[in-house]
N, C-alpha and C positions, 0 to 999 in steps of 0.2 A: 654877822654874829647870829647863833640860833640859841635859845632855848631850850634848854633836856634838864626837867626834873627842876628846875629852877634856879640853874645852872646856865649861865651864860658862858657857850662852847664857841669859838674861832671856827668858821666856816673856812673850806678849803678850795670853794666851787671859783676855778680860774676858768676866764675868759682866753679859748684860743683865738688867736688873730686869723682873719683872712689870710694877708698877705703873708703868713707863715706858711699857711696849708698849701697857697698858689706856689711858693718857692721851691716846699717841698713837693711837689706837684711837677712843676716845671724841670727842676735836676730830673726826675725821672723820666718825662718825656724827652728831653733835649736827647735822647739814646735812639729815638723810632722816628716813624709815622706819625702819631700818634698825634692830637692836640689836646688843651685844655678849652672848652667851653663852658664854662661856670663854675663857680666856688662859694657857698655859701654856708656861715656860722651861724645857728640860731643862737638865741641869750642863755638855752639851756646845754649850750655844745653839739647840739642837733649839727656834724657836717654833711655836708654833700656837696660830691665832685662828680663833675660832667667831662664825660672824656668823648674822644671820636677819632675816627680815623676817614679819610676820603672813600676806603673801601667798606667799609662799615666796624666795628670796634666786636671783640668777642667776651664772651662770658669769662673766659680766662684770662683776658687783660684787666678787665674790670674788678677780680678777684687780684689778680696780681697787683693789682696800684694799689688796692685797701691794705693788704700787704704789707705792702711800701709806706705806704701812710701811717698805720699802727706801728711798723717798726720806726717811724722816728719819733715819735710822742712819747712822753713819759705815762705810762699804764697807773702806775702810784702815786704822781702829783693831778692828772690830767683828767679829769671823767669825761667821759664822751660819746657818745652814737656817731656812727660812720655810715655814709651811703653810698657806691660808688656805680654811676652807671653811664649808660648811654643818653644821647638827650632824644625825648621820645618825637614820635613825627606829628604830635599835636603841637609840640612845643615851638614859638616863635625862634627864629636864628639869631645867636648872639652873638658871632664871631667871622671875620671874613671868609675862614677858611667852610663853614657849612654853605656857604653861597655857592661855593667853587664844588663842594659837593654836589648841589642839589643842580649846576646847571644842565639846561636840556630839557628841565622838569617843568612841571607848570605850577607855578606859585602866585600865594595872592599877597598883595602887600597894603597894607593902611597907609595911609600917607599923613604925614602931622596936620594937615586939612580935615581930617575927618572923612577924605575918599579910598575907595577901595579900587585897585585896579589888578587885574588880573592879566594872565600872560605865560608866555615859555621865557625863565632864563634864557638867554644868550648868551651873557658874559657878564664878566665881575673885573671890577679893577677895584684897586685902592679908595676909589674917590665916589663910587656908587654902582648901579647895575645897566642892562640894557635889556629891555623885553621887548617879545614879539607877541603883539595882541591882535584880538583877531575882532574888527566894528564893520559890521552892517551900515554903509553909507550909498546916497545916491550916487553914480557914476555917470559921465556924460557920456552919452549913447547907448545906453543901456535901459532897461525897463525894470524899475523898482529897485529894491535894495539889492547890494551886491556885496559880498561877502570880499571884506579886503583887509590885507596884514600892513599893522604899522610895528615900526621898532619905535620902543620909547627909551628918552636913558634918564634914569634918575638918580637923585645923587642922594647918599647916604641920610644930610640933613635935613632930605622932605622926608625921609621914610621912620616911621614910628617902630612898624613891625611887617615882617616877612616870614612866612609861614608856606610848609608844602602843602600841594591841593593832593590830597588824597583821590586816587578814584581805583576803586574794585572792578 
């Protein structure tokens, strides 16, 4: 209830649901390539949706699903700001299928330890990842450090956050 004039007025400010925006979200990629990576409602109806594609997502998908979006909402009952983009390459990875993008690449990952370890994706499964790191260790018969590749595999529950390494 708000206040006008000293007048106690019915406020009409509805909460949309997440899982509303994901459904209507999802009917419309269940058609492409395309995936969902995030959906988020703020308390003021602030949405944003995080789309992608393996090959990269264009400006005119990104237009087209807000599109999609606004036409299923009610405009008269519903107030809202709408965001619709790609997820930027600062952003940490929230879905398996940006794993399977980014393999090849060289990504850094936190681990729920508080460790950081760095490396080339390799490969992604269901259950976690596997990288190829590159440690300066002593080798037998050799003279001081030698530059050698390990694969590590880790699984989804060590890892906090995964993130691409940028480099120019």
């Amino acid at each position: 209830m708000d206040q006008i004039r000293g007048r106690i007025v019915p406020c009409f400010f509805v909460m949309i649901s997440i899982n509303y925006i994901r459904e209507i979200v999802q009917n419309r990629l269940s058609e492409g390539e395309n995936y969902l990576v995030d959906v988020t409602v703020s308390s003021t109806n602030m949405i944003r949706v995080t789309i992608d594609n393996l090959n990269g997502i264009s400006i005119q998908e990104c237009v087209g699903m807000s599109r999609w979006i606004e036409s299923q909402l009610e405009l008269e009952t519903e107030n809202f700001e709408l965001e619709v983009s790609s997820p930027g390459l600062d952003q940490p990875f929230k879905v398996l299928q940006q794993y399977q993008k980014y393999m090849g690449k060289a990504v850094e990952v936190k681990l729920a330890d508080g460790q950081k370890v760095e490396g080339k994706l390799l490969e992604v499964n269901p259950n976690g990842i596997y990288l190829e790191q590159q440690t300066k260790e002593n080798v037998e018969g050799k003279k001081g450090k030698q530059l050698v590749l390990k694969k590590s595999n880790l699984i989804f529950s060590q890892i906090k956050e995964t993130r691409i390494i940028i480099k120019f």
